[in-house]
C-alpha positions in Angstrom: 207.2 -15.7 227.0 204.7 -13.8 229.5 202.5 -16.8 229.3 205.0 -19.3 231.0 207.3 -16.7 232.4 207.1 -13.4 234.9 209.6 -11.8 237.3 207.0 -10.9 240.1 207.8 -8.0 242.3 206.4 -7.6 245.4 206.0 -3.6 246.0 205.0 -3.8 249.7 208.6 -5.4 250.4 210.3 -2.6 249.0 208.3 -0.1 251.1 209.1 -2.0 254.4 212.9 -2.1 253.1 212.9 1.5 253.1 211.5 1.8 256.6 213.4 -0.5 257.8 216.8 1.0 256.4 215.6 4.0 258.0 215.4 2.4 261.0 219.3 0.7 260.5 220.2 4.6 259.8 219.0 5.8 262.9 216.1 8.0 261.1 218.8 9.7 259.1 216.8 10.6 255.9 216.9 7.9 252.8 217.8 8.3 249.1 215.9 5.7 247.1 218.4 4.1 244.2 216.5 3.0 241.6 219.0 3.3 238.7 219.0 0.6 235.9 215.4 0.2 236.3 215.1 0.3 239.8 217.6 -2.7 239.8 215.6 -4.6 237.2 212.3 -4.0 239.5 210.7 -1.3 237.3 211.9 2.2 238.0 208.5 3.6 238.4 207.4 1.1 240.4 210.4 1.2 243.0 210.2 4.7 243.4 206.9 5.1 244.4 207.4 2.1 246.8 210.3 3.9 248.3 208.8 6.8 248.8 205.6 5.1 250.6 208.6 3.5 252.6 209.9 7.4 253.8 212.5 7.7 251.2 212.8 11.3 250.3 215.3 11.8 247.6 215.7 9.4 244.3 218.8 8.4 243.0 219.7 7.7 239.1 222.8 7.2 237.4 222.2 9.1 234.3 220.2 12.2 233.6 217.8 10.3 231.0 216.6 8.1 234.2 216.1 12.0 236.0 213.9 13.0 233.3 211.6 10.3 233.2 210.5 10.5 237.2 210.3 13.5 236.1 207.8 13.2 233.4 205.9 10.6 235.4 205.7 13.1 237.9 207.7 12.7 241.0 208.5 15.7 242.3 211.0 15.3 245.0 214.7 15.4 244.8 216.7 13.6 241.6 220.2 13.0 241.7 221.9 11.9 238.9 225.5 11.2 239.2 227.0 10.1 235.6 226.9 12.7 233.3 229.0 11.6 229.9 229.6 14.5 227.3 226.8 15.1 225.1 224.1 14.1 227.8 220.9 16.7 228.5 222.2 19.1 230.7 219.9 21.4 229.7 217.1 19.6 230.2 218.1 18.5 233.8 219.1 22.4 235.1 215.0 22.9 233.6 213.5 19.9 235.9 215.5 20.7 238.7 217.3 17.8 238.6 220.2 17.5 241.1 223.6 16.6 238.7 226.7 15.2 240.2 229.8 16.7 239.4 232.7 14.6 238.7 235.6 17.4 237.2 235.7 20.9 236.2 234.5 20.2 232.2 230.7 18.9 233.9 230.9 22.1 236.3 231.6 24.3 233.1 229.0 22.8 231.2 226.0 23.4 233.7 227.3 26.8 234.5 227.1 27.3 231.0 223.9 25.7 230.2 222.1 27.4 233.6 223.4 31.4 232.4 222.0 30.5 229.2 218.4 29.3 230.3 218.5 32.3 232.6 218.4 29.5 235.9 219.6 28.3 239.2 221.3 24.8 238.3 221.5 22.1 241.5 224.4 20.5 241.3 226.5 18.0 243.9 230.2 17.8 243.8 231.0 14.6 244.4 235.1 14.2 245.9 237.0 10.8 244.9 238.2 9.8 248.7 240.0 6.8 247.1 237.4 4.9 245.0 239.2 6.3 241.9 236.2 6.2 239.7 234.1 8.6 239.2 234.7 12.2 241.4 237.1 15.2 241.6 240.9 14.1 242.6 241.8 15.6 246.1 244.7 17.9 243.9 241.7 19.1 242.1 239.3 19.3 244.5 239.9 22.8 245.7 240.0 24.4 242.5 237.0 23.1 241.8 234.4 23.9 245.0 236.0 27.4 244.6 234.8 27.8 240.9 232.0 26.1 242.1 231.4 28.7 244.9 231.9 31.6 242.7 229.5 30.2 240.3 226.8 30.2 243.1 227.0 33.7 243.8 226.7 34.4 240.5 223.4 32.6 240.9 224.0 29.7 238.5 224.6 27.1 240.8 223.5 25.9 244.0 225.6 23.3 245.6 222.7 20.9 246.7 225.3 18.5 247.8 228.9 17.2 248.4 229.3 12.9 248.0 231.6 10.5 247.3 231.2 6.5 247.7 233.3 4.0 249.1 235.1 1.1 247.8 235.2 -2.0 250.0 231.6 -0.9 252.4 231.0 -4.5 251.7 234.4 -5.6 253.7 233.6 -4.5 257.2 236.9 -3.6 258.9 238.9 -3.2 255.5 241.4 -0.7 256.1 240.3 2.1 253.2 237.0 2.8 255.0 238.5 4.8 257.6 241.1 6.4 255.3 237.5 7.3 253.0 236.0 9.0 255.8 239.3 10.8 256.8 239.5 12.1 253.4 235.8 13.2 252.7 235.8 15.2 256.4 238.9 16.5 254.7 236.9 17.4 251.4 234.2 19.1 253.4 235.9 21.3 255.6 237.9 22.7 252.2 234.3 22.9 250.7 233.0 25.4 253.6 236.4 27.2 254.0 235.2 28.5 250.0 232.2 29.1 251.3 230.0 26.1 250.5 226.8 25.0 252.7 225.3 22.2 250.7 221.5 20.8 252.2 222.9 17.0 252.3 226.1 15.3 252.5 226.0 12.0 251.8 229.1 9.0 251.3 226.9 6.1 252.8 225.9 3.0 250.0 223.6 0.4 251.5 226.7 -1.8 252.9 227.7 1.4 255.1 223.9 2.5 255.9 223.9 -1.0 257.5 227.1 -1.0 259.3 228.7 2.2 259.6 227.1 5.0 261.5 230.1 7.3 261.3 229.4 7.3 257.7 225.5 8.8 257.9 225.6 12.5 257.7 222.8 14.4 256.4 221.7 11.5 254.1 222.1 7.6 253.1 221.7 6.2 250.1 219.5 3.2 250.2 220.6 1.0 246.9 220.4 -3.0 246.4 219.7 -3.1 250.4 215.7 -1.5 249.3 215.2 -4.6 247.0 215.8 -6.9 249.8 219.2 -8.1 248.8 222.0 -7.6 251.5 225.2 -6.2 249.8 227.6 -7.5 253.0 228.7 -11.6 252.2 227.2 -13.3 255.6 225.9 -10.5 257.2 222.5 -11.3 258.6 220.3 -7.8 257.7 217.8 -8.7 259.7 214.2 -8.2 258.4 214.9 -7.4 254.9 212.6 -8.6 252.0 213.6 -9.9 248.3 211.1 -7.8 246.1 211.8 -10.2 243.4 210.7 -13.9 242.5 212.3 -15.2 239.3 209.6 -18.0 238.1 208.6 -20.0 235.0 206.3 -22.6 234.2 207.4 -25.9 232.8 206.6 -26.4 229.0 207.2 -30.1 229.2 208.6 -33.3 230.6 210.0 -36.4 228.8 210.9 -39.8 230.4 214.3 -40.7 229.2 217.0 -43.6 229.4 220.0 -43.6 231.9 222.8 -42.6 229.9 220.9 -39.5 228.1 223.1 -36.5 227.2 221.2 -33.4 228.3 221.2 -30.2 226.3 224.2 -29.0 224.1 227.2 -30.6 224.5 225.8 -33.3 226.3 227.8 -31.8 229.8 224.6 -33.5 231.6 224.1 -37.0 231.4 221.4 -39.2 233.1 222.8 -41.7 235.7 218.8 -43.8 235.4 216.0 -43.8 233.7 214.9 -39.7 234.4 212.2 -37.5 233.7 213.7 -34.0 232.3 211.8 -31.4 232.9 212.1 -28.2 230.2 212.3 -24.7 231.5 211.4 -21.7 228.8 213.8 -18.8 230.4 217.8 -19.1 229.1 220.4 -16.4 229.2 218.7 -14.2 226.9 216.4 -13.6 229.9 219.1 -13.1 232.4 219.8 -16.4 233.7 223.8 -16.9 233.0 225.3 -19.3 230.9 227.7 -20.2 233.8 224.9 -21.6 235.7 225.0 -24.9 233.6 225.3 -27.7 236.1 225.0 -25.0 238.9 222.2 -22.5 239.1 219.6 -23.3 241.8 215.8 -23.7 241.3 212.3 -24.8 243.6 210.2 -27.2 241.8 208.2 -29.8 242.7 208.6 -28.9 246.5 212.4 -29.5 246.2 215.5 -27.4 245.4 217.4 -28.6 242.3 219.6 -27.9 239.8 219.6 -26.8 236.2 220.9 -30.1 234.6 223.3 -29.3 231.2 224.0 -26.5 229.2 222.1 -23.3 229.3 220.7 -22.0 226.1 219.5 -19.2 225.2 215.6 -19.5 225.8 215.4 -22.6 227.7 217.3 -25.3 230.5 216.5 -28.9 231.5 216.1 -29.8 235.2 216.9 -33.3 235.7 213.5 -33.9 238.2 214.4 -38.0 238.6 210.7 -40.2 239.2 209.3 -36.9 241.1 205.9 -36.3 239.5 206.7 -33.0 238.0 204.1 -32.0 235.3 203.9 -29.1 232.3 202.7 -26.3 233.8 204.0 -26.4 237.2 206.1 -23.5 238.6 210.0 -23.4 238.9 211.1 -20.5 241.2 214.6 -19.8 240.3 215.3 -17.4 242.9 212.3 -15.4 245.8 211.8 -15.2 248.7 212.6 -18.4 251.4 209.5 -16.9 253.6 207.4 -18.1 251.0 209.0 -21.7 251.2 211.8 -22.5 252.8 214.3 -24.5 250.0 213.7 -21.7 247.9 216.7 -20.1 246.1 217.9 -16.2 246.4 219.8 -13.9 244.3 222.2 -14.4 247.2 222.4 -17.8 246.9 222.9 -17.4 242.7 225.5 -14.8 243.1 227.7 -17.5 245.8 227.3 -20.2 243.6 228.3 -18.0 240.3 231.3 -15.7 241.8 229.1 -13.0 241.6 226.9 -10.4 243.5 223.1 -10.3 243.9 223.3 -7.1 242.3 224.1 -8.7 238.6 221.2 -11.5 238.9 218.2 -9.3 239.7 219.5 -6.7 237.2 220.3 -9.0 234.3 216.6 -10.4 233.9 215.9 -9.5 230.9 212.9 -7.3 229.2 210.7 -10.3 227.6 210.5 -11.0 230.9 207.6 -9.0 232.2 207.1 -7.7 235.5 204.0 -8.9 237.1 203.7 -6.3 240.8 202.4 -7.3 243.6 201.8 -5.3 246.7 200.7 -1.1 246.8 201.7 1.2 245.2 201.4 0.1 242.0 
């Protein structure tokens, strides 16, 4: 597949993302996300970019992610926020890795595990302020940042943090932002009444970096918004840069009657005499099934649209007389700086009910990253 296929990513674009959401925040200091592979980027890869962008922390979702920036070196902060029984506590509290704290059973554990290794665990207590997904309930809450206190002067624990995430960031005005940011004030004035001074507090995603201020505090966590994707429907983020380009050469083109049925279940037919045009990338590489008929490509100087059914390592593009040749380039999704009738993830994620999030993350690992851009 790496012959005819590549997702490239352009490093220098994540680095000017990161500046420029620093810029949005108002300076206010930047946690690089680059969870799930740094959103399908390449998590190595992302992270040094964000840091050559001024990002200063580095956000995970699990503790394995932690360890391997880590091992590869990086020596700056680590959160990592879901922590499932059975994961490596241990080996977190020994790489300093910041652990977010989600109910009393996580607390226990890295109290536990820290007294044991004879260390100082970080942790962050993250307060659900209404998400209701991960983080401590408000009845909870109190009970726990005390046990939490008392851990830390025991000298187990230092509270690096308190956090918590919004639900509808992406729906500017919705009426649970405000309640959110009522209830996390609320959650840290009860976490310095026990006694609690945590280096960074933190509740802003990439949709509120970009349009709440309120909601900046001592740190902001720079997610999908660092790829060059805008999490907000419509909202024009000025400035920022898609990393990725989705692209494939074409294995071949037939000529074929009007009337054709294209691919299986013939849910494509030809209306003339056609050339099809074969694409070697299916839903085994990340583009979805329910982009038959739908999904958006460049090729040939034109935008176009996958023609029939897509399978699971390749889709037909119905190109018409256009002289369209094996070995051409379709972009499937990039960015429109490059050429103007290109496709986004953006533009994908409309067409499919979806968010840009799922299509840059979903392409798959015979898919190789080609990088662009510095660092590398």
């Amino acid at each position: 597949m790496s012959h005819f296929a590549h997702a490239r990513v352009d490093l220098d674009a994540i680095s000017h993302n990161a500046r420029l959401l620093r810029e949005f925040a108002g300076g206010t200091p930047l946690m690089g996300v680059v969870k799930a592979d740094g959103y399908g980027h390449g998590m190595l890869p992302a992270a040094r970019a964000m840091i050559a962008g001024g990002a200063t922390w580095l956000g995970t979702a699990f503790i394995d992610e932690a360890l391997e920036l880590r091992r590869a070196g990086f020596t700056l902060p680590v959160l990592a926020w879901i922590i499932p029984p059975g994961e490596p506590v241990a080996e977190a509290v020994e790489a300093d890795v910041d652990l977010g704290v989600s109910d009393r059973a996580v607390l226990d554990t890295v109290i536990f595990e820290a007294a044991r290794l004879g260390r100082t665990a970080r942790v962050q207590l993250k307060a659900d302020t209404g998400l209701n997904r991960g983080g401590v309930n408000p009845a909870d809450w109190r009970n726990l940042v005390e046990a939490a206190a008392r851990a830390e002067d025991e000298g187990h624990l230092r509270v690096s943090g308190v956090w918590s995430h919004f639900a509808c960031a992406d729906e500017p005005g919705h009426p649970s932002i405000a309640l959110q940011l009522s209830r996390f004030h609320e959650a840290l004035e009860i976490a310095d009444k026990a006694g609690l001074d945590p280096e960074v507090r933190h509740i802003a995603n990439s949709a509120a970096l970009l349009t709440l201020p309120e909601a900046r505090f001592d740190l902001v966590r720079g997610g999908i918004a660092g790829y060059g994707l805008c999490p907000i429907p419509d909202f024009e983020a000025t400035g920022l840069r898609p990393a990725m380009t989705l692209r494939s050469r074409i294995a071949l083109t037939k000529r074929v009657p009007a009337g054709s049925g294209v691919s299986y279940g013939h849910r494509y037919v030809t209306d003339r005499e056609s050339t099809l045009a074969l694409v070697p990338l299916g839903y085994a590489d990340g583009v979805p099934r329910a982009a038959t008929n739908k999904g958006p490509l460049l090729l040939g100087g034109r935008r176009r649209v996958i023609s029939g059914t897509v399978c699971m390592d390749q889709f037909v593009v119905d190109v018409g007389d256009d002289a369209v040749e094996a070995g051409e380039y379709a972009v499937l999704f990039g960015d429109p700086g490059e050429h103007p009738d290109t496709p986004t993830a953006e533009d994908w994620a409309r067409i499919l009910d979806t968010i840009p999030y799922e299509i840059v993350t979903r392409v798959g690992v015979r898919v190789p990253r080609e990088y662009v851009g510095a660092p590398a």
